[in-house]
C-alpha positions in Angstrom: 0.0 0.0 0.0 1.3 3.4 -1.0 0.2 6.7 0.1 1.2 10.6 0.0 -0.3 14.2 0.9 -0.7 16.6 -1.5 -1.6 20.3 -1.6 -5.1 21.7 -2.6 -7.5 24.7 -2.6 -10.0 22.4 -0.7 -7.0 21.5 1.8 -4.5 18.7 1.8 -5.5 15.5 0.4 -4.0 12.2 1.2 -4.4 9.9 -1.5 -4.0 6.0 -1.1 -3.1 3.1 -4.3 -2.7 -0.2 -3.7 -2.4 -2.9 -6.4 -2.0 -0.8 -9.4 -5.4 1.1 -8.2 -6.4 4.4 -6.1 -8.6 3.1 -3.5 -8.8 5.9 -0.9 -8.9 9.9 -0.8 -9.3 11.6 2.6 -9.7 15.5 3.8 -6.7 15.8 6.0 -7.1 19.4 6.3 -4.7 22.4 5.7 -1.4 20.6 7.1 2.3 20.8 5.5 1.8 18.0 2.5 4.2 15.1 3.1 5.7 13.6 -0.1 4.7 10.4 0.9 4.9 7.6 -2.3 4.4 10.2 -4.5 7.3 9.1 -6.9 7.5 5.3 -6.4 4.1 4.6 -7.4 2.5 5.6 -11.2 -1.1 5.6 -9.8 -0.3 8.1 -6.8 1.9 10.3 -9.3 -1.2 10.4 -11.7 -4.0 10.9 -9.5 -1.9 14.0 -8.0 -1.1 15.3 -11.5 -4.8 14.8 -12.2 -5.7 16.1 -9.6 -3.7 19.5 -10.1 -5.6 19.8 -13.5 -8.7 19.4 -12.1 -8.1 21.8 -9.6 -6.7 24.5 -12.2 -9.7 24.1 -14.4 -7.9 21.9 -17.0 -9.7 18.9 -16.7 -13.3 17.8 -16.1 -12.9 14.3 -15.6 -10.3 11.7 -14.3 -8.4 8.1 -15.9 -7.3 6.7 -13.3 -7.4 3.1 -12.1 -9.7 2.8 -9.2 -9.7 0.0 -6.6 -12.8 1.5 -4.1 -13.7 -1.7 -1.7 -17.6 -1.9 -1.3 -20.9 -3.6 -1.6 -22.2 -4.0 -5.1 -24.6 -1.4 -4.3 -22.1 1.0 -3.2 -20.1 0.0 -6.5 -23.5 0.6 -8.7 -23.5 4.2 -6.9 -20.2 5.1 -7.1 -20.5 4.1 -11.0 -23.3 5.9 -11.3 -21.7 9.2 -9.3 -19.0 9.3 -12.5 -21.8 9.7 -15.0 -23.0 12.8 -13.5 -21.7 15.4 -16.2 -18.9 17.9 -15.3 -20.7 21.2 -13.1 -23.9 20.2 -12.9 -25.6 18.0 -10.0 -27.9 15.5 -9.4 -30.1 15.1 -6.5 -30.5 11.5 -4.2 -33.2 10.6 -6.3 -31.6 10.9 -10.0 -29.3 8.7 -9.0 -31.4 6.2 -7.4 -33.4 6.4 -10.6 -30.0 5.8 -12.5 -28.8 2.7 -10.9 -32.9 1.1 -11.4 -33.8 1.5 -8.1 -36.1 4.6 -7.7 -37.3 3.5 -3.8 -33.5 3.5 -2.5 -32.9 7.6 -2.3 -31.7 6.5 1.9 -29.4 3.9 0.8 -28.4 5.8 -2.1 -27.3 8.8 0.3 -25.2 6.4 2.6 -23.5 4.5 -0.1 -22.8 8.4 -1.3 -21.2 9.1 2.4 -19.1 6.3 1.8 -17.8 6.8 -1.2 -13.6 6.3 -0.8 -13.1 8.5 -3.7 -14.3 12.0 -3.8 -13.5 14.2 -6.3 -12.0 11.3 -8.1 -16.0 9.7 -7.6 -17.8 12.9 -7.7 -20.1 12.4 -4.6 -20.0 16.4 -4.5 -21.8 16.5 -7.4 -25.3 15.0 -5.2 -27.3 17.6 -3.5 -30.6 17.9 -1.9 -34.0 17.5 -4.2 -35.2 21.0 -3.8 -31.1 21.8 -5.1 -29.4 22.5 -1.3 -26.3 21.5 -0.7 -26.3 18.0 1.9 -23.8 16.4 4.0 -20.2 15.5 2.5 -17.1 14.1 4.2 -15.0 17.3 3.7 -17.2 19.5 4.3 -19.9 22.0 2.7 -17.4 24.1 2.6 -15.4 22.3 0.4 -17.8 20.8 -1.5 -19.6 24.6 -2.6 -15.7 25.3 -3.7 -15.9 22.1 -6.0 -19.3 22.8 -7.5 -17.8 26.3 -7.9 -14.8 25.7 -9.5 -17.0 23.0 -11.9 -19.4 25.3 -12.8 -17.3 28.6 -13.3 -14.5 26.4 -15.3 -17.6 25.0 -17.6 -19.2 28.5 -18.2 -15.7 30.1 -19.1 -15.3 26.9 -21.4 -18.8 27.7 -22.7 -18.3 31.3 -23.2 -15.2 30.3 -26.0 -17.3 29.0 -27.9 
């Protein structure tokens, strides 16, 4: 298992890969980033550099091999999470709609909280069905800076053309 801290607008981030795949992304807060595994292992050193593009504006969604751990339901959520398109959001619902399963809007919302992978999975991306912002792991601080950095990078994108 390798890890590393890296530097972020929405604080540092320590990422986690194990065999050949990220499984685990955590809000440390606004600590001194470590260097960690950073440049023995391809996965960490991608997701950071994908990461960084994200962050800058540069890129709207991520390749990365992904090794989350959790129930098939969980893993039909956290697939679903990715198809939510780049600055816009979905509320509980949609995505319980997605995945075939229009009655599991609570068990959608928990698998969400557990989602290993944010940013990465874009569990940010699910808010409230009257549009509010609900619960996330780093915060709703953090996660009104990702939607806000999604949506003014898409209507700066938009505006060009």
């Amino acid at each position: 298992m390798a890890s590393t801290v890296i530097a972020s607008p929405v604080g540092s981030l320590r990422l986690q890969a194990d065999d050949g795949g990220l499984t685990g992304i955590w809000f440390v807060g606004n600590g001194e980033p470590e260097r960690g595994d950073l440049d023995s292992d391809p996965v960490l050193r991608a997701a950071a550099e994908q990461l960084a593009e994200y962050f800058a504006g540069r890129r709207t969604g991520f390749e990365l091999p992904l090794a989350a751990t959790g129930t098939p339901f969980q893993r039909a959520v956290w697939d679903a999470l990715q198809e939510i398109p780049y600055g816009r959001t979905w509320s509980y619902a949609d995505v319980a709609l997605h995945i075939g399963n229009p009655r599991a809007v609570r068990a959608v919302g928990a698998a969400n909280g557990r989602n290993p992978l944010p940013i990465v999975v874009p569990c940010h991306r699910v808010v409230g069905a009257n549009g509010t912002l609900t619960g996330y792991g780093g915060g709703l601080e953090n996660k009104r800076i990702l939607l806000d950095l999604e949506s003014g990078a898409l209507a700066r994108a938009e505006s060009l053309t």
